[in-house]
C-alpha positions as CSV (number, residue, x, y, z in Angstrom):
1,X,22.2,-1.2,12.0
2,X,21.0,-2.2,15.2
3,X,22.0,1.6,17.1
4,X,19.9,0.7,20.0
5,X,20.1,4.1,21.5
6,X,20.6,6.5,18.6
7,X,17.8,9.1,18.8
8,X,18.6,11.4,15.8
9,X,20.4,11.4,12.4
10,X,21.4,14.7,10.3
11,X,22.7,13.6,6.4
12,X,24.6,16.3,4.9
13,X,23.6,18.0,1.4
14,X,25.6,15.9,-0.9
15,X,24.0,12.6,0.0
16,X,21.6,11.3,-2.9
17,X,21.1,8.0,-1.3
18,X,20.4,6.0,1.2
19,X,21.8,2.1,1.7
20,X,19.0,-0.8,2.5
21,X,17.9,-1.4,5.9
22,X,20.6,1.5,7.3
23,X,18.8,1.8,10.2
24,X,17.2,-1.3,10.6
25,X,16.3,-2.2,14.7
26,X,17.2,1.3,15.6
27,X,14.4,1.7,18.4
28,X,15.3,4.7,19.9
29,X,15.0,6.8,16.3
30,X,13.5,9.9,16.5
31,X,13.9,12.0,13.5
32,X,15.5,11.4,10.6
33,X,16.6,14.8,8.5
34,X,17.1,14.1,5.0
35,X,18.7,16.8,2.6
36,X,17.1,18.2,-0.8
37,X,19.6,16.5,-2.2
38,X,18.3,12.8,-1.2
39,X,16.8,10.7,-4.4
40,X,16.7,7.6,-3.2
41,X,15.1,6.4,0.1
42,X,16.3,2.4,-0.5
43,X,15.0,0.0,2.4
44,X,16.3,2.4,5.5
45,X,13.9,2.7,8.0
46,X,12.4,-1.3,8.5
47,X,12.2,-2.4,12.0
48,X,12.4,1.1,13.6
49,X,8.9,0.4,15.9
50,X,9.9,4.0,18.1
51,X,10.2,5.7,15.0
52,X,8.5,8.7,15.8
53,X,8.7,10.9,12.4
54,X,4.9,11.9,11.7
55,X,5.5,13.4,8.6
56,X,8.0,13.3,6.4
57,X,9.0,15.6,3.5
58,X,10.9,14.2,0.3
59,X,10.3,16.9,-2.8
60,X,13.6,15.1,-4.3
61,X,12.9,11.1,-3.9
62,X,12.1,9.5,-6.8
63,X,12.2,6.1,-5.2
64,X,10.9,4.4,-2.2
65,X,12.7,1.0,-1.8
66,X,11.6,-2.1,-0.3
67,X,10.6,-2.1,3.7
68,X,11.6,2.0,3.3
69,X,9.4,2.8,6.3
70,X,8.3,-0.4,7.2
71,X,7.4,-1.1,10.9
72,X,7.8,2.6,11.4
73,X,4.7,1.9,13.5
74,X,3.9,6.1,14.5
75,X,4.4,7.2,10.7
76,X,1.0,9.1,10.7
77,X,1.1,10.8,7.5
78,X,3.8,11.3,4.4
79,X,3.7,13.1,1.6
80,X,4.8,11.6,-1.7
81,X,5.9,14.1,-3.9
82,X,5.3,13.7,-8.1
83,X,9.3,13.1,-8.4
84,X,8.5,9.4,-6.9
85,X,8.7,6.9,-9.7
86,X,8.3,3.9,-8.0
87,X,7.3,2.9,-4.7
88,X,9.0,-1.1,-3.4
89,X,7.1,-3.5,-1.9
90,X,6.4,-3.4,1.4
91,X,7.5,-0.1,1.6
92,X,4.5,1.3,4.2
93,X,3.8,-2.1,5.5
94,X,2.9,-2.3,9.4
95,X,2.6,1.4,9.4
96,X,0.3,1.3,12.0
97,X,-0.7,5.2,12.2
98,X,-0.8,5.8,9.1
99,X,-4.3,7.3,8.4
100,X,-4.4,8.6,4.5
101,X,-2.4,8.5,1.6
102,X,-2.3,9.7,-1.9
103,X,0.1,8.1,-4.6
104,X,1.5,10.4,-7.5
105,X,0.3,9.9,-11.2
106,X,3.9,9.2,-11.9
107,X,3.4,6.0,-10.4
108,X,2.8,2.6,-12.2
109,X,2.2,0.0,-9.9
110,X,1.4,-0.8,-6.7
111,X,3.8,-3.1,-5.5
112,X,3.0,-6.6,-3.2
113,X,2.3,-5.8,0.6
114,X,2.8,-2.6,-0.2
115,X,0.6,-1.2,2.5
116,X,-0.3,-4.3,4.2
117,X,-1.6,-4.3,7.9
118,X,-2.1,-0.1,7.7
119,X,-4.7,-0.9,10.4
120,X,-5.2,2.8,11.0
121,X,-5.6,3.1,7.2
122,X,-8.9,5.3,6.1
123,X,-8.0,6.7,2.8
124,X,-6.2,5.6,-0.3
125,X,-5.7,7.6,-3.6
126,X,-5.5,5.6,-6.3
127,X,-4.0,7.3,-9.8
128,X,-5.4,6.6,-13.5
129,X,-1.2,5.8,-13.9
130,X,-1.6,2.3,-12.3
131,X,-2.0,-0.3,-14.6
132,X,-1.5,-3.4,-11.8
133,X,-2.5,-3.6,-8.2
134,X,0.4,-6.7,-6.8
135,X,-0.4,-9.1,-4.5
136,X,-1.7,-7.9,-0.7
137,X,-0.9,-4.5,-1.6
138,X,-3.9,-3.6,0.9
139,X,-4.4,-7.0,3.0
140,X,-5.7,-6.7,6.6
141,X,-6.2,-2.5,6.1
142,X,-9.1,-3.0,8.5
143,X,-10.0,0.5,8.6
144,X,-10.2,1.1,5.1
145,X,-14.2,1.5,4.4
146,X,-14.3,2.3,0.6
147,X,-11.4,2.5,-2.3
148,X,-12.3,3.0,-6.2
149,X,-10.2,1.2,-8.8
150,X,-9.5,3.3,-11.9
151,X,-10.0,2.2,-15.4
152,X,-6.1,1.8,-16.1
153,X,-5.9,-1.0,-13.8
154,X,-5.9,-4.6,-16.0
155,X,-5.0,-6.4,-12.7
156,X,-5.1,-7.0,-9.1
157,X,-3.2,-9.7,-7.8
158,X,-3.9,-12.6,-5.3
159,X,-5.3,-11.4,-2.1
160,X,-5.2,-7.7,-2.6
161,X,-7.9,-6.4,-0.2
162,X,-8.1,-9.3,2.2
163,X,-8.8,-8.8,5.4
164,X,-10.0,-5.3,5.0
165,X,-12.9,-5.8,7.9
166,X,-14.7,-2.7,7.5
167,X,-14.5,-2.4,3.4
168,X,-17.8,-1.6,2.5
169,X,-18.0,-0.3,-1.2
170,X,-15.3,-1.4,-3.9
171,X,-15.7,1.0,-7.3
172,X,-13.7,-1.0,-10.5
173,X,-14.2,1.4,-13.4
174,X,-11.9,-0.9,-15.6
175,X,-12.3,-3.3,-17.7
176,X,-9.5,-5.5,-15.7
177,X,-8.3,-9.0,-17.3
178,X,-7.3,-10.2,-14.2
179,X,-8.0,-10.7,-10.7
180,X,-6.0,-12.9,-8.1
181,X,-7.5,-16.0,-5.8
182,X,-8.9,-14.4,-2.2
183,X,-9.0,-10.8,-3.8
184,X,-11.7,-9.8,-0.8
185,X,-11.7,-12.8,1.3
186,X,-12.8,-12.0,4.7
187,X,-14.0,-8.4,3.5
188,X,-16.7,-9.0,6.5
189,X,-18.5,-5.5,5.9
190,X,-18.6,-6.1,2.1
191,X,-22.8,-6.5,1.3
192,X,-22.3,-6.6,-2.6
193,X,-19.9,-6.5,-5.6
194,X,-20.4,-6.4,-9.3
195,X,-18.1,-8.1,-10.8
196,X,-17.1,-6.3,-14.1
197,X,-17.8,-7.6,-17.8
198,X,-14.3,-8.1,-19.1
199,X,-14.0,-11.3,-16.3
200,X,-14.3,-14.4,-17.6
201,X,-13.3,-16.7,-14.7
202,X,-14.1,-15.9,-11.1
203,X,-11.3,-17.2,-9.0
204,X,-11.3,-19.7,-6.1
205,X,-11.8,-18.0,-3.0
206,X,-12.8,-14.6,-3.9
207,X,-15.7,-14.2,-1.8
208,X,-14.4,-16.3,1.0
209,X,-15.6,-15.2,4.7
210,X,-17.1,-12.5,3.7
211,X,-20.1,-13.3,6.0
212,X,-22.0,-9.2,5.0
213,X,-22.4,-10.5,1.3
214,X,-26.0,-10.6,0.3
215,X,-25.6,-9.8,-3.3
216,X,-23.3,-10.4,-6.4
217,X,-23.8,-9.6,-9.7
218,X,-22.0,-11.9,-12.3
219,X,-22.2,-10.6,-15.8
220,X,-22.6,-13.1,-18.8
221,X,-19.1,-13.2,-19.7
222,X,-18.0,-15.4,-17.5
223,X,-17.8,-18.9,-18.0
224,X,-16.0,-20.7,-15.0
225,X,-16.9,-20.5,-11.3
């Protein structure tokens, strides 16, 4: 923690994991080479703005823990393998390079803030696995221009695509129970939305700032605005 000056890190083969925030606020990082034998990637990397890894490969990681790669600000690409289980909250937030990214069907949920502020952002995979999209997974990804929303998913929390300036087409093939307050608020490229059948209640501020909107259709089931 806090190796101003450390510029590169070699972890011998027996190492399975990987202690939170081990290298939190170490600037200087440059590479990080992680064994095969590394399962566990447990909040390592937050706060490591230098952080120049551009891709990294983990065949054998079946987690990503919270703030994992947080901050790591020229992170352009990873590659999450089909042995990752579950992937923490926050883990890619502020990745500010990061351009595409593809989550395993191994995968469950996307946690909250998950890839918040991705500015750089273009392209998100989204798996018929997930069942639940968490709170702000995707909030102020202001490059992101389109994302489809499989028919597992039964929610998506409070705030989930906020912020996402140049979102312009939002695909929800699901009959989803649930979606959180300020879902697409200030979505400014959004022009229209349909909001699916199985939605009873549409939720305060789910539409706010989102000065493109021209048209919304709201299907009979629902009975509270």
């Amino acid at each position: 923690n806090d190796c101003s000056s450390l510029m590169l890190v070699t972890l011998p083969h027996p190492m399975e994991m990987i202690g939170k925030k081990a290298f939190n606020k170490c600037n200087s990082l440059v590479k990080v080479c992680t064994p095969q034998s590394l399962k566990n990637s447990t909040q390592n990397t937050e706060s490591c703005e230098e952080h120049e890894i551009t891709e990294k490969s983990t065949n054998n990681i079946c987690t990503f823990g919270n703030y994992s790669f947080r901050g790591c600000s020229l992170l352009k690409e990873i590659t999450i393998p089909s042995s990752v289980t579950k992937i923490g909250k926050n883990a890619f937030g502020a990745c500010l390079s990061l351009t595409e990214i593809s989550i395993p069907s191994t995968v469950t949920t996307i946690e909250k803030n998950v890839f918040q502020r991705c500015k750089k952002l273009k392209k998100i995979t989204i798996p018929s696995s997930i069942t639940e999209i968490k709170e702000n997974a995707f909030s102020n990804c202001s490059s992101l221009t389109e994302i489809t929303i499989p028919s597992s998913v039964a929610v998506i929390g409070t705030g989930c695509f906020s912020y996402c300036s140049s979102l312009k087409q939002i695909a929800i093939l699901t009959s989803i129970v649930s979606i959180g307050a300020g879902v697409f608020g200030y979505c400014s490229s959004l022009t229209q939305f349909v909001i699916p059948s199985s939605i009873t209640t549409i939720v305060p501020y789910m539409f706010i700032g989102c000065s493109s909107l021209k048209e919304i259709t709201i299907p009979s089931s629902v009975t509270k605005i």
